[in-house]
C-alpha positions as a printed NumPy array, in Angstrom:
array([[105.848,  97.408, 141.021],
       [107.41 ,  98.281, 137.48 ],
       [110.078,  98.798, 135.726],
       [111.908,  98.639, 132.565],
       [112.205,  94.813, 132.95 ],
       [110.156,  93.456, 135.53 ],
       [106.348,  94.319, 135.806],
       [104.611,  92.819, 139.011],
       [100.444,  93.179, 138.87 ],
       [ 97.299,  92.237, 140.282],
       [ 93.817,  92.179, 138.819],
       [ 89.964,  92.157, 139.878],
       [ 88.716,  92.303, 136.267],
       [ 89.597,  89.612, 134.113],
       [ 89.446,  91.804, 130.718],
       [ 92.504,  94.214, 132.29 ],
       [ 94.278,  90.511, 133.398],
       [ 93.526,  89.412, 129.462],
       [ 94.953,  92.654, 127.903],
       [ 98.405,  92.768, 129.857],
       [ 99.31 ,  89.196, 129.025],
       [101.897,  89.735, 125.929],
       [102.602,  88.503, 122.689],
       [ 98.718,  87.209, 122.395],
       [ 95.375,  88.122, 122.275],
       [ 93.002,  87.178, 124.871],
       [ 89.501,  86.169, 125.712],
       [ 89.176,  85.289, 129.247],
       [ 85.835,  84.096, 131.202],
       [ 85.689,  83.367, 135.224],
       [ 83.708,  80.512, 136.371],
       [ 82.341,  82.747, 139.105],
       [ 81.059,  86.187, 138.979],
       [ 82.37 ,  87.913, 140.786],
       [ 85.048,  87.827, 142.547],
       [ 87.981,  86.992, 139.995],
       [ 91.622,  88.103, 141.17 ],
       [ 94.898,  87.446, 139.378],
       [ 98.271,  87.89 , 139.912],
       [101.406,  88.304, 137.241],
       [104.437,  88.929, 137.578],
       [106.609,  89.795, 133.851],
       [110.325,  89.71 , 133.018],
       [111.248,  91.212, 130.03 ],
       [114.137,  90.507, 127.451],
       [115.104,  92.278, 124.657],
       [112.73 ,  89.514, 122.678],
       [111.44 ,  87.242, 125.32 ],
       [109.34 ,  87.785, 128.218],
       [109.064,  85.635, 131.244],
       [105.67 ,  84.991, 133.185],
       [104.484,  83.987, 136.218],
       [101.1  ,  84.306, 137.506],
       [ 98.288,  83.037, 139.522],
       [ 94.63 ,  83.33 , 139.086],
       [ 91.279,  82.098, 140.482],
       [ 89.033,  79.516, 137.789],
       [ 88.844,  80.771, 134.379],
       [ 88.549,  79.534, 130.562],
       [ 89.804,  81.403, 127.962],
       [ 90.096,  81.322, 123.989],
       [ 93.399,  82.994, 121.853],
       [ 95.881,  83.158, 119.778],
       [ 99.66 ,  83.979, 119.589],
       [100.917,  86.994, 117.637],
       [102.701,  85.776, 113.943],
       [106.105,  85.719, 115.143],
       [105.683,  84.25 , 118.219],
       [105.809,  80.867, 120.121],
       [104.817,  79.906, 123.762],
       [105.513,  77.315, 126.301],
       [103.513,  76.845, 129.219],
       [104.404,  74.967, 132.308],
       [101.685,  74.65 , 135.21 ],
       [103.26 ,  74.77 , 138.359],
       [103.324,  72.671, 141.094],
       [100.406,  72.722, 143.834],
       [ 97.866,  73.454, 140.638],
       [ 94.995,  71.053, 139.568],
       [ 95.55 ,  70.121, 135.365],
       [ 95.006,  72.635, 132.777],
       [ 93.187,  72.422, 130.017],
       [ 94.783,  73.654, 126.705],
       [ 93.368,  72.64 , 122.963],
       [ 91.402,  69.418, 124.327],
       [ 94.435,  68.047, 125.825],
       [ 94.828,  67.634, 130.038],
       [ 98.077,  69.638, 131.409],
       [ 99.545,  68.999, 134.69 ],
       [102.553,  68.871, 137.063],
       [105.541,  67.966, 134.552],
       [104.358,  68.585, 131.423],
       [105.429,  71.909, 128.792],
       [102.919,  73.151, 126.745],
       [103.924,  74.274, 123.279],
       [102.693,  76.742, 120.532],
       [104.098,  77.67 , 117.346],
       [104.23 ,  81.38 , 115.532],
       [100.384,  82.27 , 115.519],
       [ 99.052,  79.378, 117.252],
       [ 94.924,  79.604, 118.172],
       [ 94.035,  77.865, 121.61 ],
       [ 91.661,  77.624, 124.159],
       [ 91.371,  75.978, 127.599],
       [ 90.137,  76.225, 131.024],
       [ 91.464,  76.153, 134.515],
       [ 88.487,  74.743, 136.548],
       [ 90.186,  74.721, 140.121],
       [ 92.317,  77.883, 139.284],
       [ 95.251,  77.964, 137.235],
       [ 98.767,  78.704, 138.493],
       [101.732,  79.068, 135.823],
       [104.62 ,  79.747, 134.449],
       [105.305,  80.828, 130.697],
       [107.946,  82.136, 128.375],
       [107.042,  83.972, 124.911],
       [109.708,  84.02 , 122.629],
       [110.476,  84.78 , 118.633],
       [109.584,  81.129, 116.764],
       [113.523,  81.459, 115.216],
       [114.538,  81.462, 119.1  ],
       [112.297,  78.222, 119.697],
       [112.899,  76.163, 116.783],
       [116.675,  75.694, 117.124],
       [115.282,  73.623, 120.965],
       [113.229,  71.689, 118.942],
       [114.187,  68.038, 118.166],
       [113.227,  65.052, 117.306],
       [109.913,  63.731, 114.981],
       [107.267,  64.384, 117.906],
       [108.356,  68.097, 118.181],
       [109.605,  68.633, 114.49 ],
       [106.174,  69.492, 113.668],
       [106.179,  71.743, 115.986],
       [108.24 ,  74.788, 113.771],
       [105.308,  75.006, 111.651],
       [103.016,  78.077, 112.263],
       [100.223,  76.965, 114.287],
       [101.274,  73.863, 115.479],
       [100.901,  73.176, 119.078],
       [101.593,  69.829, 121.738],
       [101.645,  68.761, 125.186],
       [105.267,  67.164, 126.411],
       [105.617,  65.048, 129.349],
       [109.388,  66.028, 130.387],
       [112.055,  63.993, 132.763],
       [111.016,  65.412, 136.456],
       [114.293,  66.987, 136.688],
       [114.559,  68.626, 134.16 ],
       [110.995,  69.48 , 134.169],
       [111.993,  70.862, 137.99 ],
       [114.79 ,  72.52 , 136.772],
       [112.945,  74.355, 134.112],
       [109.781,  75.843, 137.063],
       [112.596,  76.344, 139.185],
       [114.53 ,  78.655, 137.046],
       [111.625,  80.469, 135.229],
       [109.69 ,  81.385, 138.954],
       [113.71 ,  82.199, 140.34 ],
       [113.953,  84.764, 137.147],
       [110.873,  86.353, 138.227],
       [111.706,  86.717, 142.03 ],
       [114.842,  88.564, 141.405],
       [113.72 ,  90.586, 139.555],
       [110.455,  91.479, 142.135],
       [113.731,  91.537, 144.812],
       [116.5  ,  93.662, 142.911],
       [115.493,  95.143, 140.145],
       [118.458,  96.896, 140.156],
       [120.608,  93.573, 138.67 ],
       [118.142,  93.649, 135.914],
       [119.698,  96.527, 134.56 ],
       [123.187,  95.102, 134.277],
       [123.198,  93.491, 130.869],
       [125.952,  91.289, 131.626],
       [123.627,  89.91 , 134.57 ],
       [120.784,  89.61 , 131.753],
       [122.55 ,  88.318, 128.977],
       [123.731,  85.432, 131.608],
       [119.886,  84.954, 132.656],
       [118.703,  84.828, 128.94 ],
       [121.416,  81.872, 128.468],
       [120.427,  80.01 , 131.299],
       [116.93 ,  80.129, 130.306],
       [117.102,  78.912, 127.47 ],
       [119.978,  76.684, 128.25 ],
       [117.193,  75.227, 130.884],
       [114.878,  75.041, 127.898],
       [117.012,  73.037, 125.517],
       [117.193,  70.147, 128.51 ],
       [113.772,  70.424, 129.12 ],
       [112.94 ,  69.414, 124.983],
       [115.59 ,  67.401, 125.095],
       [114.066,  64.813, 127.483],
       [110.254,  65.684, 126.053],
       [107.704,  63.458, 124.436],
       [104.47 ,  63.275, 124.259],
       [102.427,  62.808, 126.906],
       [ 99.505,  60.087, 127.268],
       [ 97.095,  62.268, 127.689],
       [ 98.089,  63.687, 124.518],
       [ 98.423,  60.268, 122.561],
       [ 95.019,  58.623, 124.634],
       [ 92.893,  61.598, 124.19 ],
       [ 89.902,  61.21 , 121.708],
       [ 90.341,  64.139, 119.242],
       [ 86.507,  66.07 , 118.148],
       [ 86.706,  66.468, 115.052],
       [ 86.68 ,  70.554, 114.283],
       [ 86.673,  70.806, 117.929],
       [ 88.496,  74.232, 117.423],
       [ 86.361,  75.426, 114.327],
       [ 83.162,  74.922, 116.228],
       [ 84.246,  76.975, 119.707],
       [ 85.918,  79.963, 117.567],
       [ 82.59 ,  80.111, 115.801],
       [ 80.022,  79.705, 118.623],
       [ 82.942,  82.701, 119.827],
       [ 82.457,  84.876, 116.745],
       [ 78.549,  84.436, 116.658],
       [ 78.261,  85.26 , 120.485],
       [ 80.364,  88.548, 120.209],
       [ 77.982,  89.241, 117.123],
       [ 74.201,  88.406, 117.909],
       [ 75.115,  87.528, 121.798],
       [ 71.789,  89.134, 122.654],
       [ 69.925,  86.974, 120.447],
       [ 71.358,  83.455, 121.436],
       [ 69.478,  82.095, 124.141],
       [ 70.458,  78.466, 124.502],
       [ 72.511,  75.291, 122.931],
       [ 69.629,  74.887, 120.075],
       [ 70.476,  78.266, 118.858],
       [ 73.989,  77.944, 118.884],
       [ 73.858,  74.491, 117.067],
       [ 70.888,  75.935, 114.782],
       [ 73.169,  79.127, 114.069],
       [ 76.411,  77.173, 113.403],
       [ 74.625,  74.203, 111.572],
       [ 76.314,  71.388, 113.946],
       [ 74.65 ,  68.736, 115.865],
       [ 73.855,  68.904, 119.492],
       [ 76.018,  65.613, 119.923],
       [ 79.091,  67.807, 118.185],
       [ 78.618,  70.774, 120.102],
       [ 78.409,  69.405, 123.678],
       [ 81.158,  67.09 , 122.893],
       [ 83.595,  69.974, 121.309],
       [ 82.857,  72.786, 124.52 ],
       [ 82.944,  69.629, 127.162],
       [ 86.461,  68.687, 125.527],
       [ 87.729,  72.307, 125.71 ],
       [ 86.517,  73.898, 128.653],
       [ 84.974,  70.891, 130.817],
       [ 81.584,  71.732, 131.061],
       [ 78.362,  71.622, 128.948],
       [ 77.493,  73.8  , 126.318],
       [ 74.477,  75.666, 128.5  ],
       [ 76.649,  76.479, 130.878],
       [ 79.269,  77.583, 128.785],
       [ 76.915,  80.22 , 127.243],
       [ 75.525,  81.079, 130.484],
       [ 79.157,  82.076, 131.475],
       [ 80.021,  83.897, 128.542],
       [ 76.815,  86.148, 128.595],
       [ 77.54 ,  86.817, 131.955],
       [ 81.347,  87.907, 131.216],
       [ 79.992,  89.699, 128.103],
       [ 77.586,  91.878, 130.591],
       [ 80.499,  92.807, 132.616],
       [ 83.292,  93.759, 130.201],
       [ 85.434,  96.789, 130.899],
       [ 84.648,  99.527, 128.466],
       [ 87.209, 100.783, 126.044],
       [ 88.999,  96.824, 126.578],
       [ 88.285,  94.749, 123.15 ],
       [ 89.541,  91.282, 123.523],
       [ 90.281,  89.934, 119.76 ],
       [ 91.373,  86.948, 118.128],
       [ 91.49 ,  86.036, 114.598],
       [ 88.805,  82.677, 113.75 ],
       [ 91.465,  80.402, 112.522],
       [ 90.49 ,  76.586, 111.845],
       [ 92.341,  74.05 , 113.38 ]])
Protein backbone atom coordinates (compact mmCIF):
# COMPACT_ATOMS: atom_id res chain seq x y z
CA UNK A 1 0.00 0.00 0.00
CA UNK A 2 1.21 3.67 -0.88
CA UNK A 3 0.55 6.84 -0.88
CA UNK A 4 1.61 10.33 -0.66
CA UNK A 5 2.24 9.88 3.12
CA UNK A 6 2.16 6.48 4.20
CA UNK A 7 4.21 3.69 2.38
CA UNK A 8 3.53 0.06 3.76
CA UNK A 9 6.25 -2.74 2.27
CA UNK A 10 7.59 -6.05 2.50
CA UNK A 11 10.90 -7.49 1.40
CA UNK A 12 12.69 -10.95 0.52
CA UNK A 13 15.99 -9.29 -0.45
CA UNK A 14 17.69 -7.43 2.07
CA UNK A 15 19.54 -4.94 -0.52
CA UNK A 16 15.75 -3.63 -1.77
CA UNK A 17 14.88 -3.53 2.39
CA UNK A 18 18.44 -1.42 2.70
CA UNK A 19 17.67 1.01 -0.21
CA UNK A 20 14.01 2.09 0.89
CA UNK A 21 15.03 2.95 4.42
CA UNK A 22 15.35 7.00 4.20
CA UNK A 23 17.51 9.64 5.13
CA UNK A 24 20.63 6.97 5.26
CA UNK A 25 22.64 4.79 3.46
CA UNK A 26 22.64 1.20 4.07
CA UNK A 27 24.63 -1.97 4.19
CA UNK A 28 22.62 -4.77 5.41
CA UNK A 29 23.77 -8.62 5.90
CA UNK A 30 21.26 -11.61 7.10
CA UNK A 31 22.57 -14.11 9.43
CA UNK A 32 20.91 -16.76 7.30
CA UNK A 33 20.85 -17.22 3.66
CA UNK A 34 18.23 -17.39 2.61
CA UNK A 35 15.27 -16.74 3.66
CA UNK A 36 15.38 -12.96 4.91
CA UNK A 37 11.86 -11.10 5.01
CA UNK A 38 11.16 -7.60 6.28
CA UNK A 39 8.45 -5.55 6.85
CA UNK A 40 8.16 -1.42 6.95
CA UNK A 41 5.76 0.54 7.23
CA UNK A 42 6.71 4.78 6.49
CA UNK A 43 4.88 7.98 7.48
CA UNK A 44 5.94 10.88 5.89
CA UNK A 45 6.06 14.65 7.00
CA UNK A 46 6.88 17.47 5.20
CA UNK A 47 10.61 16.90 6.92
CA UNK A 48 10.25 13.90 9.09
CA UNK A 49 9.44 10.45 8.39
CA UNK A 50 8.12 7.91 10.77
CA UNK A 51 9.16 4.09 10.72
CA UNK A 52 8.10 1.02 11.77
CA UNK A 53 9.32 -2.24 10.71
CA UNK A 54 10.11 -5.76 11.43
CA UNK A 55 12.72 -8.01 10.09
CA UNK A 56 14.28 -11.48 10.54
CA UNK A 57 18.38 -11.45 12.02
CA UNK A 58 20.53 -9.06 10.32
CA UNK A 59 23.75 -6.72 10.90
CA UNK A 60 24.22 -3.82 9.11
CA UNK A 61 26.83 -0.84 8.73
CA UNK A 62 25.69 3.16 7.75
CA UNK A 63 25.48 6.38 7.99
CA UNK A 64 22.90 9.27 8.22
CA UNK A 65 22.59 11.83 5.42
CA UNK A 66 24.36 15.56 6.57
CA UNK A 67 21.31 17.11 7.72
CA UNK A 68 19.85 14.51 9.42
CA UNK A 69 19.40 12.92 12.93
CA UNK A 70 17.77 9.57 14.06
CA UNK A 71 16.28 8.01 17.06
CA UNK A 72 15.68 4.51 17.36
CA UNK A 73 13.47 2.78 19.81
CA UNK A 74 13.31 -1.21 19.76
CA UNK A 75 10.04 -2.29 20.50
CA UNK A 76 8.68 -4.38 22.89
CA UNK A 77 8.65 -8.35 22.41
CA UNK A 78 12.34 -7.83 20.59
CA UNK A 79 15.66 -9.35 21.95
CA UNK A 80 18.50 -6.11 22.42
CA UNK A 81 19.95 -4.42 19.53
CA UNK A 82 23.14 -3.80 18.87
CA UNK A 83 24.06 -0.22 17.68
CA UNK A 84 27.90 1.30 17.76
CA UNK A 85 29.15 -1.38 20.47
CA UNK A 86 26.51 -0.43 22.81
CA UNK A 87 23.42 -3.15 23.88
CA UNK A 88 19.76 -1.61 23.04
CA UNK A 89 16.69 -2.93 24.49
CA UNK A 90 13.10 -2.49 25.75
CA UNK A 91 13.16 1.29 27.09
CA UNK A 92 15.95 2.71 25.76
CA UNK A 93 16.14 5.65 22.53
CA UNK A 94 18.86 5.44 20.38
CA UNK A 95 20.31 8.70 19.12
CA UNK A 96 22.33 10.01 16.06
CA UNK A 97 23.38 13.33 15.13
CA UNK A 98 23.50 15.07 11.39
CA UNK A 99 25.77 12.46 9.49
CA UNK A 100 26.25 10.00 12.12
CA UNK A 101 28.24 6.47 10.90
CA UNK A 102 26.91 3.25 12.78
CA UNK A 103 26.75 -0.23 12.71
CA UNK A 104 25.00 -3.02 14.66
CA UNK A 105 23.34 -6.26 14.55
CA UNK A 106 20.05 -7.78 15.45
CA UNK A 107 20.97 -11.45 16.26
CA UNK A 108 17.36 -12.76 17.22
CA UNK A 109 15.65 -10.34 14.68
CA UNK A 110 15.15 -6.83 15.12
CA UNK A 111 11.75 -5.15 15.55
CA UNK A 112 11.58 -1.15 15.65
CA UNK A 113 10.46 1.92 15.60
CA UNK A 114 12.33 5.15 14.26
CA UNK A 115 11.86 8.77 13.42
CA UNK A 116 14.35 10.75 10.95
CA UNK A 117 14.19 14.24 11.33
CA UNK A 118 16.27 17.66 10.27
CA UNK A 119 19.21 17.96 13.26
CA UNK A 120 17.63 21.86 13.81
CA UNK A 121 14.24 19.86 14.60
CA UNK A 122 16.21 17.52 17.16
CA UNK A 123 18.45 19.78 18.89
CA UNK A 124 15.88 22.16 20.41
CA UNK A 125 14.69 18.27 22.53
CA UNK A 126 18.00 18.04 23.54
CA UNK A 127 18.97 18.88 27.17
CA UNK A 128 21.05 18.50 29.64
CA UNK A 129 25.23 17.65 29.68
CA UNK A 130 24.72 13.80 28.73
CA UNK A 131 22.75 14.76 25.53
CA UNK A 132 24.37 18.28 24.86
CA UNK A 133 26.94 16.53 22.99
CA UNK A 134 24.67 15.14 21.16
CA UNK A 135 24.00 18.46 18.53
CA UNK A 136 27.34 17.90 17.23
CA UNK A 137 27.53 16.17 13.77
CA UNK A 138 28.26 12.66 14.34
CA UNK A 139 27.62 12.25 17.74
CA UNK A 140 25.54 9.39 18.78
CA UNK A 141 24.18 7.67 22.51
CA UNK A 142 22.04 5.18 24.01
CA UNK A 143 19.27 6.72 26.68
CA UNK A 144 17.59 4.69 29.19
CA UNK A 145 14.12 6.72 29.42
CA UNK A 146 11.29 6.73 32.41
CA UNK A 147 8.98 3.56 31.27
CA UNK A 148 6.22 5.87 30.70
CA UNK A 149 7.35 8.00 28.87
CA UNK A 150 9.43 5.56 27.08
CA UNK A 151 5.71 3.73 26.56
CA UNK A 152 4.26 6.73 25.57
CA UNK A 153 6.80 7.48 22.96
CA UNK A 154 6.38 3.33 21.08
CA UNK A 155 2.90 3.88 21.66
CA UNK A 156 2.48 6.99 19.70
CA UNK A 157 5.13 6.40 16.93
CA UNK A 158 3.52 2.51 16.03
CA UNK A 159 -0.31 4.46 16.54
CA UNK A 160 1.04 7.14 13.73
CA UNK A 161 1.84 4.37 11.52
CA UNK A 162 -1.48 2.33 11.92
CA UNK A 163 -3.62 5.17 10.93
CA UNK A 164 -2.17 5.88 8.45
CA UNK A 165 -2.09 1.86 7.06
CA UNK A 166 -6.13 2.30 8.25
CA UNK A 167 -7.21 5.81 6.73
CA UNK A 168 -5.04 7.19 4.67
CA UNK A 169 -7.49 9.46 3.81
CA UNK A 170 -6.90 11.67 7.36
CA UNK A 171 -3.38 11.87 6.24
CA UNK A 172 -4.28 14.22 3.74
CA UNK A 173 -5.95 16.73 6.01
CA UNK A 174 -3.11 18.96 7.09
CA UNK A 175 -4.81 20.15 10.04
CA UNK A 176 -4.96 16.30 11.12
CA UNK A 177 -1.04 16.24 10.25
CA UNK A 178 0.12 19.30 11.59
CA UNK A 179 -1.67 17.99 15.02
CA UNK A 180 0.25 14.49 14.56
CA UNK A 181 3.66 16.25 13.86
CA UNK A 182 3.06 18.19 17.35
CA UNK A 183 2.26 15.32 19.24
CA UNK A 184 5.21 13.55 18.04
CA UNK A 185 7.43 15.54 18.86
CA UNK A 186 5.64 16.79 21.87
CA UNK A 187 6.03 12.83 22.86
CA UNK A 188 9.69 13.27 22.00
CA UNK A 189 10.54 16.24 24.17
CA UNK A 190 9.15 13.97 27.38
CA UNK A 191 10.88 11.16 26.26
CA UNK A 192 14.61 13.37 26.44
CA UNK A 193 13.38 14.95 29.09
CA UNK A 194 13.44 11.94 31.47
CA UNK A 195 16.69 10.34 29.40
CA UNK A 196 20.12 9.44 30.61
CA UNK A 197 22.41 7.26 29.88
CA UNK A 198 22.03 3.92 30.13
CA UNK A 199 24.46 1.32 31.97
CA UNK A 200 25.12 -0.45 29.29
CA UNK A 201 26.29 2.62 27.78
CA UNK A 202 28.42 3.87 30.87
CA UNK A 203 29.66 -0.15 31.79
CA UNK A 204 30.51 -1.03 28.31
CA UNK A 205 34.31 -1.45 27.53
CA UNK A 206 34.92 0.89 24.53
CA UNK A 207 37.64 -0.85 21.50
CA UNK A 208 39.56 1.50 20.75
CA UNK A 209 38.95 2.44 16.75
CA UNK A 210 36.33 -0.09 17.00
CA UNK A 211 34.51 1.90 14.17
CA UNK A 212 37.73 2.69 12.03
CA UNK A 213 38.63 -0.95 11.89
CA UNK A 214 34.90 -2.42 10.70
CA UNK A 215 34.45 0.57 8.02
CA UNK A 216 37.82 -0.52 6.74
CA UNK A 217 37.64 -4.36 6.80
CA UNK A 218 34.03 -2.83 4.91
CA UNK A 219 35.88 -0.79 2.29
CA UNK A 220 38.63 -3.53 1.63
CA UNK A 221 35.90 -6.33 1.28
CA UNK A 222 33.77 -4.32 -1.31
CA UNK A 223 37.30 -3.76 -3.04
CA UNK A 224 39.46 -7.07 -3.17
CA UNK A 225 36.38 -9.24 -1.56
CA UNK A 226 37.50 -12.02 -3.88
CA UNK A 227 40.88 -12.02 -2.63
CA UNK A 228 40.26 -12.06 1.25
CA UNK A 229 39.98 -15.42 2.40
CA UNK A 230 40.13 -15.36 6.17
CA UNK A 231 40.80 -13.13 9.54
CA UNK A 232 44.80 -13.21 8.75
CA UNK A 233 44.13 -11.41 5.60
CA UNK A 234 41.91 -8.98 6.87
CA UNK A 235 44.25 -8.15 9.88
CA UNK A 236 47.38 -8.50 7.39
CA UNK A 237 45.48 -6.06 4.87
CA UNK A 238 44.38 -3.51 7.53
CA UNK A 239 47.68 -3.79 9.62
CA UNK A 240 45.72 -4.55 13.08
CA UNK A 241 46.22 -7.34 15.42
CA UNK A 242 44.15 -10.43 15.53
CA UNK A 243 43.38 -9.54 19.31
CA UNK A 244 41.96 -5.93 17.82
CA UNK A 245 40.08 -7.30 15.13
CA UNK A 246 38.10 -10.10 16.86
CA UNK A 247 37.52 -7.84 19.71
CA UNK A 248 36.21 -4.72 17.41
CA UNK A 249 33.64 -7.20 14.96
CA UNK A 250 32.63 -9.31 18.35
CA UNK A 251 31.75 -5.78 19.99
CA UNK A 252 29.76 -4.64 16.91
CA UNK A 253 28.03 -7.40 15.46
CA UNK A 254 28.38 -10.31 18.19
CA UNK A 255 30.19 -12.79 16.50
CA UNK A 256 33.81 -13.60 15.44
CA UNK A 257 35.59 -12.14 12.78
CA UNK A 258 35.50 -15.61 10.47
CA UNK A 259 32.18 -15.66 10.61
CA UNK A 260 31.62 -12.23 9.99
CA UNK A 261 33.49 -12.54 6.63
CA UNK A 262 31.88 -15.70 5.87
CA UNK A 263 28.52 -13.73 6.04
CA UNK A 264 29.49 -10.88 4.15
CA UNK A 265 30.91 -12.95 1.14
CA UNK A 266 27.89 -14.72 1.15
CA UNK A 267 25.60 -11.40 1.05
CA UNK A 268 28.16 -9.99 -1.45
CA UNK A 269 27.36 -13.21 -3.84
CA UNK A 270 23.78 -12.48 -3.66
CA UNK A 271 23.37 -8.72 -4.13
CA UNK A 272 20.61 -7.38 -6.34
CA UNK A 273 22.05 -5.95 -9.49
CA UNK A 274 21.71 -2.31 -10.32
CA UNK A 275 21.30 -1.83 -5.98
CA UNK A 276 24.76 -0.15 -4.66
CA UNK A 277 24.67 0.12 -0.97
CA UNK A 278 27.21 3.14 0.01
CA UNK A 279 28.49 4.75 2.93
CA UNK A 280 31.15 7.21 3.36
CA UNK A 281 34.46 5.56 5.71
CA UNK A 282 34.23 8.07 8.44
CA UNK A 283 36.44 7.46 11.71
CA UNK A 284 34.88 7.43 14.84
Amino acid sequence: MNSHRVSYATFDHFDEFAASLPGTSLIVTPFALPPFSAQTTLLRFDEMVVTTGRATPLMFTGSLSAGSARLVLPLEKTQALRLNGLMVQTGDVAVFGAGTSYDGAGCHGVNWASLVLPSETLQPLLKGSCQSSLRRAGAHAVLHASPRNWAEATSLLTAAAQIGLEDPQALTVAEAMRGLRADLLEALRELLATARQSDAARSKAIVQGRQHIVRAVEDLLKAEGGEIRSAKDLCTAIDVTPKRLRAAIEMSFGIGPEHYLELRRLAMECAVPGIVPRHPSTPE
